[in-house]
C-alpha positions in Angstrom: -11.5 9.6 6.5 -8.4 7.9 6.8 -5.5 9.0 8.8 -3.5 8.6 5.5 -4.7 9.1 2.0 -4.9 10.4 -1.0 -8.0 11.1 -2.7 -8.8 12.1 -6.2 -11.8 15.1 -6.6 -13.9 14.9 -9.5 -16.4 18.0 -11.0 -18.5 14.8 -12.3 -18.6 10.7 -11.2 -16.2 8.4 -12.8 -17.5 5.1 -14.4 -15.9 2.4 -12.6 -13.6 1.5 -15.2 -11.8 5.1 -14.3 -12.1 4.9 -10.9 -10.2 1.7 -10.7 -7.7 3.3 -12.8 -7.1 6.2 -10.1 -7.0 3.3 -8.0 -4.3 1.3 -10.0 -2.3 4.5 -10.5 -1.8 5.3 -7.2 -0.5 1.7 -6.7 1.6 1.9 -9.4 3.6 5.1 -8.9 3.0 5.2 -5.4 6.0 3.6 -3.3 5.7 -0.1 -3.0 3.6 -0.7 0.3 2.0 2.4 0.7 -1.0 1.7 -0.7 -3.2 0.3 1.8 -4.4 -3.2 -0.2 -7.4 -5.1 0.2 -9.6 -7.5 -2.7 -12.3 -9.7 -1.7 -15.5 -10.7 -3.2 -18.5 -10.1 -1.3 -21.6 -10.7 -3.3 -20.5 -11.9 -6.5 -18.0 -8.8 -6.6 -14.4 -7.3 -5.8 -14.6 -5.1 -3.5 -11.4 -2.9 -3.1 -9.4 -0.2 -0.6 -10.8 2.7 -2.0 -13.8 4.9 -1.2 -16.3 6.7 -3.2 -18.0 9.9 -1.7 -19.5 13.3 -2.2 -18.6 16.5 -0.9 -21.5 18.8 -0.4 -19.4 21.4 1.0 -16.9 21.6 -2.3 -19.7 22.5 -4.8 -16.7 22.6 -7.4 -15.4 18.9 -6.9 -18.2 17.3 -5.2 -17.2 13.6 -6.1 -14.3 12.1 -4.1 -12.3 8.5 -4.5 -10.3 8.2 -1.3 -7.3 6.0 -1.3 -6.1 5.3 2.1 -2.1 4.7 2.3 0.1 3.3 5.7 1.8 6.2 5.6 1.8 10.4 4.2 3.0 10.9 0.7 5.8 12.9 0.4 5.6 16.3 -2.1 7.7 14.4 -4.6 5.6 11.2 -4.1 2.7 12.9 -4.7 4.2 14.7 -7.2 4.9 11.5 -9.2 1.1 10.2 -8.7 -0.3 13.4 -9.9 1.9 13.4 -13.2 0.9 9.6 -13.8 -3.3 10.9 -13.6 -2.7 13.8 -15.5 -2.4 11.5 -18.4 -6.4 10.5 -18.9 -7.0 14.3 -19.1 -9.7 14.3 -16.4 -11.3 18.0 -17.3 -11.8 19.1 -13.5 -10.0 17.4 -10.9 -8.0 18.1 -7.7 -6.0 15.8 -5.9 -5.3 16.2 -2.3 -3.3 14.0 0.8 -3.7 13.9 4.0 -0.1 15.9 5.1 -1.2 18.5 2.5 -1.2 21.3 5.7 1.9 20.0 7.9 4.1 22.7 6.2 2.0 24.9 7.9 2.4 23.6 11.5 5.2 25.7 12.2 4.1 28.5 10.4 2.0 32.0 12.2 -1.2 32.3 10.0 -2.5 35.7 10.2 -6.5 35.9 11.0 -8.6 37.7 11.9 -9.4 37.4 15.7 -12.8 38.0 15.2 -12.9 35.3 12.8 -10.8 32.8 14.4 -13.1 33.1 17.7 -16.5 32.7 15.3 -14.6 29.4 13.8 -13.5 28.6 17.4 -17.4 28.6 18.4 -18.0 26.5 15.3 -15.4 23.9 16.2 -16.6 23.5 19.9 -20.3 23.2 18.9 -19.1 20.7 16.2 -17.4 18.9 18.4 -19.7 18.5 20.9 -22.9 17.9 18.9 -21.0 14.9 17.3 -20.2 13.8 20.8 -23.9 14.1 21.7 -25.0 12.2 18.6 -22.8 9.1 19.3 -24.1 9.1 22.7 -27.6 9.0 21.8 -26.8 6.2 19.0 -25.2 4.5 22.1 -28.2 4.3 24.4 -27.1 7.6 26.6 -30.1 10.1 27.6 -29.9 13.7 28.8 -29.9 14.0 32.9 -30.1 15.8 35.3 -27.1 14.1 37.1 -24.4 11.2 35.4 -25.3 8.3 36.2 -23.6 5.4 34.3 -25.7 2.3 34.8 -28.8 4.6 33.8 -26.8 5.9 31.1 -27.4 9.8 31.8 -25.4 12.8 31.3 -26.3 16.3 32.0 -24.3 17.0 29.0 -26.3 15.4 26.7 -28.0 18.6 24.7 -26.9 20.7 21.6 -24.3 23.2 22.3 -26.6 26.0 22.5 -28.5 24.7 25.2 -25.6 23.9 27.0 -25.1 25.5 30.7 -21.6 27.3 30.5 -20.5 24.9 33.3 -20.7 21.8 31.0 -19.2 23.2 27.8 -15.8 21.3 27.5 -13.8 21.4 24.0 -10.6 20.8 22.6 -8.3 23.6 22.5 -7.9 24.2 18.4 -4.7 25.5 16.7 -4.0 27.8 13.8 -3.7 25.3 11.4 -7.1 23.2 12.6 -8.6 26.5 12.3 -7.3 27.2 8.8 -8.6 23.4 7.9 -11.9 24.3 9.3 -12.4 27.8 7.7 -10.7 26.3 4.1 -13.5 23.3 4.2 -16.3 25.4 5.2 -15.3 28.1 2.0 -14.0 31.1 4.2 -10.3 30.3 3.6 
C-alpha cells in the first residue's frame, strides 16, 4: 500500500467505467497535485495511478481501488472527496486514507493487556515470517551460523521454531496495535 492514499471499498466490483470515475473524482476535488498522476499505454491500453484489490480480511467491503496521493488528506479534504462520490449512490461503500488513525497517536487506548500481548505475538511472528519469506525469495537458506557469501542465517525459520535467542521484533505502539486488532476484526 502506499504511504499516502485514499482508497474507495466496494461490497461488489466496479465496471471500469466507475472505477475510473472514483479515480477522476478524487482528482477533481482533491487539492490540485495531490493526486499522484501517471497514464501510459502498455499493450494497446491506459494504464493509470490507481489500484484494484481484494480484502479477504474485510468480508463486508472486500473490493478495494487505491488512489495513492503525495501527501495525507486532511478531514475537510476528505471530507469534500467523499461528498463528490456520494453522488453515484454506490449501495455499500467505505472510504478510508491513509492518516485516518493519526488523531489517535497522542491518544491512551484502553486494552486489554492480555489482548494487547496476544496481538503483540501476532505482530512479531508477522513480522518476522515476512522477513523470512523475502529472504528465501532472495536466495538466503536457514544456517547453522551467518554466513554472507553462503547466504545463511540461523534465523531463517518460522517464528515458532525460533530459539528465543534469535527472536528480534519491532517494538509496536498502541495505535499499531489498534491498526492490527481493527484489520484482523477484534477492534
Amino acid at each position: 500500500m502506499y504511504q499516502h492514499h485514499i482508497l474507495l471499498k466496494t461490497a461488489e466490483p466496479l465496471d471500469s467505467e466507475t472505477a475510473m470515475d472514483w479515480l477522476g473524482i478524487c482528482k477533481r476535488f482533491a487539492p490540485e497535485g495531490v493526486v499522484f498522476t501517471y497514464n501510459k499505454v502498455v499493450n494497446d491500453h491506459l494504464e493509470v495511478a490507481m489500484e484494484y484489490g481484494t480484502d479477504d480480511n474485510c468480508p463486508e467491503f472486500p473490493h478495494t481501488y487505491i488512489v495513492p496521493l503525495t501527501r495525507d488528506l486532511t478531514q475537510e479534504e476528505t471530507a469534500i472527496v467523499v461528498a463528490a462520490w456520494d453522488y453515484k449512490f454506490i449501495p455499500d461503500f467505505n472510504i478510508e486514507i491513509s492518516n485516518m488513525y493519526d488523531e489517535m497517536q497522542d491518544v491512551e487506548l484502553d486494552i486489554d493487556p492480555e489482548i494487547v500481548e496476544s496481538a503483540t505475538i501476532d505482530l512479531n511472528k508477522w513480522h518476522h515470517n515476512r522477513w523470512r519469506d523475502e529472504m528465501l525469495r532472495e536466495g538466503w537458506h536457514y544456517g547453522l551460523y551467518f554466513s554472507e557469501s553462503k547466504k545463511s542465517h540461523p534465523a531463517l525459520r518460522d517464528w515458532d521454531s525460533l530459539p528465543e535467542s534469535h527472536r528480534r521484533s519491532p517494538q509496536f505502539d498502541n495505535k499499531e496495535i489498534f491498526e492490527w486488532l481493527r484489520k484482523n476484526g477484534v477492534a
